[in-house]
Structures are given as C-alpha cells and as structure tokens.
C-alpha positions as CSV (number, residue, x, y, z in Angstrom):
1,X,-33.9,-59.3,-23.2
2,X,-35.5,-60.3,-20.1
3,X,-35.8,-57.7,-16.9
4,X,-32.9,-60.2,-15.0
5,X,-30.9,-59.6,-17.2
6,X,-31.3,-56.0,-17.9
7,X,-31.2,-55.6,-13.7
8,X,-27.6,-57.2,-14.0
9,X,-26.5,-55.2,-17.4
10,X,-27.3,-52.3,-15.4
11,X,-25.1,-53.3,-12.0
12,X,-21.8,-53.9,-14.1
13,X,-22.1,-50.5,-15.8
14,X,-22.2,-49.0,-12.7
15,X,-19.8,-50.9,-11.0
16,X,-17.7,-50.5,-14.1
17,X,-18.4,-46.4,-13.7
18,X,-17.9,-46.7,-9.8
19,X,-14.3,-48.2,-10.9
20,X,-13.2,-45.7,-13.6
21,X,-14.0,-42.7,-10.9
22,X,-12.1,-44.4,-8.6
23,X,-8.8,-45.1,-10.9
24,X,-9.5,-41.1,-12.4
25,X,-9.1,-40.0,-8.3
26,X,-6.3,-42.2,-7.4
27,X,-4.6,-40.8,-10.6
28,X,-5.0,-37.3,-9.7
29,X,-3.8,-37.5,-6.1
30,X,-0.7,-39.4,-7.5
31,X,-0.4,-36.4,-9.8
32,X,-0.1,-33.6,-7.3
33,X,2.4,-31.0,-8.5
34,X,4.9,-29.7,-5.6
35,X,5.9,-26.5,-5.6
36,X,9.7,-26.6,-5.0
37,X,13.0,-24.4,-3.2
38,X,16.5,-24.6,-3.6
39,X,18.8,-24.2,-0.5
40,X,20.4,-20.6,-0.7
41,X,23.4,-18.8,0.8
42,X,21.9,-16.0,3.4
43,X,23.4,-14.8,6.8
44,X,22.3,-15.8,10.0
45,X,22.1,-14.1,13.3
46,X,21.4,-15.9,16.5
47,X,19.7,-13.6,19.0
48,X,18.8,-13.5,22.9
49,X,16.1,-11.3,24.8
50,X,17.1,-10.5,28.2
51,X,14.0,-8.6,30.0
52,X,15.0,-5.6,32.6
53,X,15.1,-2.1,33.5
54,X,16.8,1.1,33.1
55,X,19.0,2.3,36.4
56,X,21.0,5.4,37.1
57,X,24.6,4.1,37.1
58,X,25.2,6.5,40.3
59,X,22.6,6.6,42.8
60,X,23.1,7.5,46.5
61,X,20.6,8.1,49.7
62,X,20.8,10.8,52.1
63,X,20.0,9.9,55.4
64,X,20.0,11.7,58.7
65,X,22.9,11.9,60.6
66,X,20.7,12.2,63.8
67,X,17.1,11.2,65.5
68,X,14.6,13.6,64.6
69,X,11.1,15.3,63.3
70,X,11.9,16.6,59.7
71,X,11.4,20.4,59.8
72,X,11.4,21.4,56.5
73,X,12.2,20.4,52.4
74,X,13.4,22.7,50.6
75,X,13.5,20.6,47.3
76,X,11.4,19.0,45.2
77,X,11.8,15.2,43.4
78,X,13.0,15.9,40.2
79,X,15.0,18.8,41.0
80,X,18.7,19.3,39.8
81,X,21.6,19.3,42.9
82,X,24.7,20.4,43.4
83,X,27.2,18.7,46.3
84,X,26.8,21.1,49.0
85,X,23.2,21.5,48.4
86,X,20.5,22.0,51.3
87,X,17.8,19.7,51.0
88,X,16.2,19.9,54.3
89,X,16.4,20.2,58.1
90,X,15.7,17.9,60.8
91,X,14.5,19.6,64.4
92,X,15.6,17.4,67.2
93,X,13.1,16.5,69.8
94,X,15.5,15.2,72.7
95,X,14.1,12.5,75.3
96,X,13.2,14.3,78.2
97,X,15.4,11.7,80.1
98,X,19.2,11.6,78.3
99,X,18.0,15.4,78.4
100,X,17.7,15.5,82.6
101,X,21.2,12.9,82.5
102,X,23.1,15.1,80.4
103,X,22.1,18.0,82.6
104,X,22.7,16.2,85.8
105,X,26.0,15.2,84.7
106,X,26.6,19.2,83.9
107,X,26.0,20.5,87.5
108,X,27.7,17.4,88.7
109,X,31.3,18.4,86.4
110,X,30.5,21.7,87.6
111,X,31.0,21.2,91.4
112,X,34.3,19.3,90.3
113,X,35.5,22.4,88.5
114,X,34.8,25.0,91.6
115,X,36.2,22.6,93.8
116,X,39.5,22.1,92.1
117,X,40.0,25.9,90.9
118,X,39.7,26.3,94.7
119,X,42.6,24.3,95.2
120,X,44.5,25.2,92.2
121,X,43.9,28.9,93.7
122,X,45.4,27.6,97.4
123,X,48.2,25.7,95.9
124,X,49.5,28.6,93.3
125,X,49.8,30.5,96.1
126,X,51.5,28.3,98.4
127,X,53.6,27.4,95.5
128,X,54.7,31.1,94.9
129,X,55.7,30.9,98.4
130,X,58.3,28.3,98.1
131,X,55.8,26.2,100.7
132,X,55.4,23.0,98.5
133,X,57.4,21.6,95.7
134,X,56.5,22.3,92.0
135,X,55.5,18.6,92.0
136,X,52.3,18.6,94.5
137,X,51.6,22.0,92.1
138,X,51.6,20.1,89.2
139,X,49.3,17.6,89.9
140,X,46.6,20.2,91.3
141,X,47.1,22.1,88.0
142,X,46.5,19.1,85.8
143,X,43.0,17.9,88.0
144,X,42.0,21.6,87.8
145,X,42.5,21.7,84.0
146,X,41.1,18.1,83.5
147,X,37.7,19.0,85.5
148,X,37.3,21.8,83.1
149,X,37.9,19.9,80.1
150,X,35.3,17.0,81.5
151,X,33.0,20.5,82.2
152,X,33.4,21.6,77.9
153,X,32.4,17.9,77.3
154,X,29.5,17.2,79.5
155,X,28.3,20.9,78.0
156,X,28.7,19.4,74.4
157,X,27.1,16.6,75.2
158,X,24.0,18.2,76.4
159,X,23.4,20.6,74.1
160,X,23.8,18.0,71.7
161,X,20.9,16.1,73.2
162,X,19.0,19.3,73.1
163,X,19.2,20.7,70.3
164,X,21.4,18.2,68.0
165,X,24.7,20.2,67.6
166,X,27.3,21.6,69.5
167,X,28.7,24.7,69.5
168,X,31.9,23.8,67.7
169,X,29.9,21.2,65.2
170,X,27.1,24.7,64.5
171,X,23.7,23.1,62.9
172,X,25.9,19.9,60.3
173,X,23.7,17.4,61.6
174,X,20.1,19.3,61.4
175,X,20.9,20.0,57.7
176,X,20.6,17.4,54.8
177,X,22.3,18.2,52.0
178,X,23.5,16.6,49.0
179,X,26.4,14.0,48.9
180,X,26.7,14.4,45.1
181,X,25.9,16.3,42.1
182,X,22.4,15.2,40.0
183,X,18.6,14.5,40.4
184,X,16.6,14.3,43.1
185,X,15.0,10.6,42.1
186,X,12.7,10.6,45.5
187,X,12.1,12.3,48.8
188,X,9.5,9.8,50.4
189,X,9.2,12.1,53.3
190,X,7.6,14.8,54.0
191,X,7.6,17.5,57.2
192,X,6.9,16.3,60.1
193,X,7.8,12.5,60.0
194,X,9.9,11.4,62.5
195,X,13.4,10.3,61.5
196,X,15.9,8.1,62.7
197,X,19.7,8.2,62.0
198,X,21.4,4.9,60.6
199,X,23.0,3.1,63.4
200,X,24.2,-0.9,63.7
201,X,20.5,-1.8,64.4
202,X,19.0,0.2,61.9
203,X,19.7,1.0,58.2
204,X,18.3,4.8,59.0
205,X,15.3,6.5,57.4
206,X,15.6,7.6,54.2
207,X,14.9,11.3,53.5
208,X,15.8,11.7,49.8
209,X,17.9,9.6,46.9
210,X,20.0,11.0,44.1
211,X,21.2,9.6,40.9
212,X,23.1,10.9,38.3
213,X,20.9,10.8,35.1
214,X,23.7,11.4,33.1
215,X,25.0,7.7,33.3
216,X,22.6,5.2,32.9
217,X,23.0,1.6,32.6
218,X,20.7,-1.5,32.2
219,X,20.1,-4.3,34.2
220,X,18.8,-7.4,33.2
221,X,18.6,-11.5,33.2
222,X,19.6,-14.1,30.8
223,X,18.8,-17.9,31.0
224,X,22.1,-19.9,31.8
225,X,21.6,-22.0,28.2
226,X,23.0,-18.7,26.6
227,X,25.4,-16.9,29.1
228,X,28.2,-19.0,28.4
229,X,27.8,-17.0,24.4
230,X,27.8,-13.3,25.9
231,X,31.6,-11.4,26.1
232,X,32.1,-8.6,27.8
233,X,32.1,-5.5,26.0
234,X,30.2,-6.5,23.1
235,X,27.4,-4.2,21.6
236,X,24.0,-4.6,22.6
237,X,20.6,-3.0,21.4
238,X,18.1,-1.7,24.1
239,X,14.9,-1.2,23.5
240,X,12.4,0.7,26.0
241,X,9.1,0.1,26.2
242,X,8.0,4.1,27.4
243,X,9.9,4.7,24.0
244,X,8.7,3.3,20.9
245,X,10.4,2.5,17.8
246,X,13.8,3.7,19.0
247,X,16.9,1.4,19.9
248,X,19.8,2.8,22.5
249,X,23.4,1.2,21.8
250,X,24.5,-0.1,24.8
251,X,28.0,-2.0,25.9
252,X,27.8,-4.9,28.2
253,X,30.3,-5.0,30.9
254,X,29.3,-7.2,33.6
255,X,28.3,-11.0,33.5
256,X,26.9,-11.9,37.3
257,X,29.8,-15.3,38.1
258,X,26.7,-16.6,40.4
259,X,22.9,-16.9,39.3
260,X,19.8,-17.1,40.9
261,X,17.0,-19.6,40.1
262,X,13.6,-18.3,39.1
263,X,10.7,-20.4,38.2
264,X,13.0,-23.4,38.1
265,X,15.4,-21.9,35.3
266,X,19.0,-20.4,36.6
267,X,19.2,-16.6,35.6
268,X,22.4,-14.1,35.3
269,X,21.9,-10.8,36.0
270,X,23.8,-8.2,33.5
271,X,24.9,-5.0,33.1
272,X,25.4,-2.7,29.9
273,X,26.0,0.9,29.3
274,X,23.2,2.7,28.1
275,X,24.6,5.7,25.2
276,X,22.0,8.2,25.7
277,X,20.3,10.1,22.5
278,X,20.0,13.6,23.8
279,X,16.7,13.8,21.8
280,X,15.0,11.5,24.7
281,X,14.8,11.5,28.3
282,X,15.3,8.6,29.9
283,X,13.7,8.2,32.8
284,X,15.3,5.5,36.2
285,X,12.8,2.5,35.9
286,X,12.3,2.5,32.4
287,X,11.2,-1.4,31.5
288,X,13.8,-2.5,28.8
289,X,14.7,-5.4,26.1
290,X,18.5,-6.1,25.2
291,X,18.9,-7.5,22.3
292,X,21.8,-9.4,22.2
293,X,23.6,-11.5,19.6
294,X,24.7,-14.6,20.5
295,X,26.5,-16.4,17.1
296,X,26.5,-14.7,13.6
297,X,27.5,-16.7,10.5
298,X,27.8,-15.2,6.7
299,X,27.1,-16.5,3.4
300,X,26.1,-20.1,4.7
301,X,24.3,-22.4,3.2
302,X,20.9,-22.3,4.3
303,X,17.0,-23.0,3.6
304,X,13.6,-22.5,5.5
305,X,12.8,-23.8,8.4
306,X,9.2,-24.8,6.7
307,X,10.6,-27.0,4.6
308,X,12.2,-29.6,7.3
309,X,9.9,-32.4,8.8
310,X,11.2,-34.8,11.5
311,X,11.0,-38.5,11.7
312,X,8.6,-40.1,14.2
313,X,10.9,-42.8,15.0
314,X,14.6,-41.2,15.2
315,X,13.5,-37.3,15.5
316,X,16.0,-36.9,12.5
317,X,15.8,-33.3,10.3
318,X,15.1,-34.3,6.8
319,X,13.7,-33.2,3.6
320,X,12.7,-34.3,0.2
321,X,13.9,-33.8,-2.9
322,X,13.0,-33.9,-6.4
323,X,14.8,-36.6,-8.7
324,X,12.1,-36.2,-11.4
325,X,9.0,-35.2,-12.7
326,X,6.6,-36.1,-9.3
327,X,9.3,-38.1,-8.0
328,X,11.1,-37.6,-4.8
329,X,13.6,-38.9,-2.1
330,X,14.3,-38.2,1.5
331,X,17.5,-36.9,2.6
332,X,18.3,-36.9,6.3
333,X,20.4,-33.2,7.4
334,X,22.5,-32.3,9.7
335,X,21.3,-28.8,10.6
336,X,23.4,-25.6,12.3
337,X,22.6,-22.0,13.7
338,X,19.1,-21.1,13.1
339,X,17.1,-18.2,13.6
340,X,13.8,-19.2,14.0
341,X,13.1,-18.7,10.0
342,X,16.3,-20.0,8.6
343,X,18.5,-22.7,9.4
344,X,22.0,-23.5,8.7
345,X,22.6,-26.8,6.5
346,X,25.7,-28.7,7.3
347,X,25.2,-31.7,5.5
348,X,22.6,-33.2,2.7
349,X,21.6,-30.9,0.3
350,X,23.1,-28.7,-1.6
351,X,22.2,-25.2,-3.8
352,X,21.2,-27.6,-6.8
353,X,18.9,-29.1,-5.1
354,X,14.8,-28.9,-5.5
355,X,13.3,-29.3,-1.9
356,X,9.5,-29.7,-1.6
357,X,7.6,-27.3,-0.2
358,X,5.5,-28.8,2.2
359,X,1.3,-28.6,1.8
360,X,-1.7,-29.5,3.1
361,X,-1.7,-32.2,0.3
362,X,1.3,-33.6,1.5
363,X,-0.3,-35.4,4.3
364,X,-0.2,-38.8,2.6
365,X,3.3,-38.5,2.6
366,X,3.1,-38.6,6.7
367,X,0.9,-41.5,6.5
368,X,3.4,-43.2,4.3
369,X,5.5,-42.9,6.7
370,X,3.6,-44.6,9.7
C-alpha cells in the first residue's frame, strides 16, 4: 500500500471517529434525565410589611402659662406623674416698662379713688340732711365704688407683671405641673432658660411632655397597591427591632382616607394597638415592622414558584410536563395568590401531573425557544 493511500486510510478513520464522538454527545444531551414535581394542595398567605414606630397612645406637653426664666425642675425624664404633680417653677422677670405702666396706671386709679371717696364723704352727708335727692347720692356712690374696683384691678394687674400672679390667682402660673397621669417622656429644658407662654403668634416653649406608657400604639405606612386589602380591626403582628425574636399582637384601627407621596409611591399612614407583654418594656420611639396579612387561601392547589418560566414573546406563566420517558409538553397557567415561594394554580395542571424541575441543563430548552 502506497503512503497516499495510507495518508487517506488514515483521514477517514478519523473523520469516522470525529463522527461517532459527535453522535455519542448529541445522544447524551438528548438523554438528560429531569428530575420532576407534582402540583400539591398547601395554604397560602399573602403578606405586607409596613415600616414605623412605636408611640404612646396619650401624650401631652406642658407648657408655661406665662413669660419667664425657669427657676427650678423638680423631676426627672423618666419619672412616674400623677395629675396634680409639680414639675417645676417659672420666676417671672417683668419688663421694666409694662412694669413702670402698670405702676403709673396704679397712682393714677389711686387719685380717682381719694377724689371720689371725698365726694362720696360730702354727699352722704348732705344726703343724711335731706339736702339732695337720693338720686344725685346714687350716682356719687356708684363712681366711688367703681374707682375702687378700677383701683383692685390696676393692683392685679401690676403685681401680675411683677411677679406673675395675683393675690387671688396665689403662684398657679409660676408652677408647672402635670396635666395627666404617666411618664415624664422629656424635659428639654433646663433652669435658667428663658420661657415663653403659648400665645396666637407662638406655639409656647415646651418645658416637659408626658405619655401614658400604658397605651401604646403603632404608626406606620403602607403603599396604596395594598391599602385597599387592610380592614379595620384585623390582627396584626409587630415586630421591634430593640427587641429580638419577639412579636406584639396588635389591632389595626385606623386607615389614613388621604396619603402622602414619598419617593414617587403614594403611602397611608396606619394605626394599630400595640398588646403589651408585661415581660418587656417598651420604650416611645421603638422602630417597628407590622406584619400584616393581606389574602389567605387553604388547601389550594399550588406548586413552586421555581418551576414556572415565562414566554419571551407573550410574558405567559407556563411549565412543562412529562408525557413520557424524556418527553415533555408546555402547558400555559393561569396563576393566583402567591407568596413569594408558592403560587396558586388556577388553570393547567393538575396534582397528577409531572412538572420539570428546571436546571442548569435545561438551557437548550430556552434556546429552543428563540
């Protein structure tokens, strides 16, 4: 045999081994076994985070009831209060001119008042005498009496400016105490800052707030694709972030009728009583998670969300099932509640049914379908 032809002897066989090694691969990949799944009956729950805080459902601030320099606290933040209690006082420091007015004005009811008891004196007697008629007396009675009435006020008045009470009001508005029973949240003064009393210019300084810790509530924010699905007075979960691994029952009973747009989505605020576990103290400010469930379905028929691929050109669910040994179909669904890991199955498939499980393997099947 000459060396020609041994040269082209030995290009067939390996073109001829080239060709068995490719048939053996193509062979192989066409025999991929699937692993398959059969649809199942589970329950699903549908759930919504809202993202807030924990309030006192009763929370009040004391502020002064006149212009001061805070004279001294008597409390501490934190501390327990009764209604009544004194928290602190306030020392007026009058303005040195209302203080001259009021004073001015004094002296100047003071005249009026020796003048007319004068009169009243003349007149009484003159009266007594059968000189003038009770009528002219009358009327010098009622401006004596008057003058000294104008006297008590402008005397009021002054020692008001002075030293911020009257005799007949005794030290009410230099004393802050405690509109209602609870904690002392925060006293962001301390003595000797000036105060000023809440008037239709100015909301007032605060000197301390209170809350009832007793009754706490949260507040929160859902996105308006689920408030339409939250009832009032449905349980909800809260979870506290200062507090792990613990859940607080809670009942919602407010849904906000307007919300407010954040970061281009639409939010409503809500509001849920908190139950308390005696075991924990929960503190005003507490960040919080509600979780809240939106639709709940039993004993429907469902598989894995793994399972499902989409088609590139409708965006149709489907699947594929087996129909024999290495064979298998698609079947377009029509899909219900899911939970992120589950979904609901309305329509095409049913608990006979073998569904491939997807795998890395399986990505001849999407070029198939290009």
């Amino acid at each position: 045999m000459s060396n020609r032809a041994k040269f082209i002897l030995g290009i067939i066989v390996i073109l001829f081994a080239a060709a068995m090694i490719w048939f053996g691969m193509k062979n192989k990949k066409n025999s991929i076994l699937y692993e398959t799944e059969s649809p199942f009956k589970t329950t699903i729950i549908k759930k919504t985070v809202a993202t807030g805080k924990i309030t006192p459902q009763e929370e009040i601030e004391i502020k002064p009831q006149i212009t001061g320099i805070i004279d001294k606290i008597l409390l501490r933040e934190g501390a327990k209060v009764n209604k009544g209690d004194l928290i602190a006082t306030v020392r007026v420091v009058p303005n040195e001119q209302s203080l001259i007015s009021a004073k001015g004005r004094v002296d100047n009811v003071t005249l009026r008042v020796n003048n007319a008891k004068v009169s009243y004196n003349r007149n009484k007697q003159l009266f007594e005498r059968g000189v003038i008629a009770k009528s002219a007396y009358e009327t010098v009675e009622l401006t004596y009496n008057q003058a000294k009435q104008d006297l008590k006020n402008a005397q009021n008045d002054y020692q008001i400016i002075k030293k911020g009470f009257s005799g007949s009001g005794a030290s009410a508005n230099t004393n802050i105490i405690a509109q209602m029973s609870g904690t002392i949240l925060e006293i962001p003064v301390k003595e000797g800052d000036q105060v000023i009393q809440s008037n239709n210019f100015n909301a007032g300084t605060t000197i301390a707030s209170i809350a009832d810790m007793s009754k706490m509530i949260f507040e929160g924010k859902v996105d308006e694709s689920e408030v339409s699905k939250l009832i009032e007075g449905s349980v909800i979960e809260i979870s506290i972030g200062a507090i792990e691994e613990v859940k607080f029952p809670a009942k919602l009973n407010f849904i906000a009728p307007k919300g407010t747009e954040e970061g281009g989505a639409v939010q409503f605020k809500i509001k849920a009583d908190v139950i308390l576990d005696d075991n924990y103290f929960i503190r005003a400010g507490y960040s919080a998670n509600a979780d809240i469930v939106l639709e709940k379905k039993d004993s429907i028929l469902s598989i894995k969300e793994a399972l499902l691929k989409f088609d590139r050109k409708t965006e149709e669910p489907y699947v594929e099932v087996k129909i024999g040994d290495g064979k298998f179909e698609k079947r377009t669904l029509k899909l219900g509640t899911s939970d992120g890991v589950n979904v609901e199955i309305l329509e095409g498939v049913n608990e006979e049914d073998e569904i491939k499980i997807w795998n890395k393997a399986s990505k001849s099947d999407d070029k198939r379908e290009e």
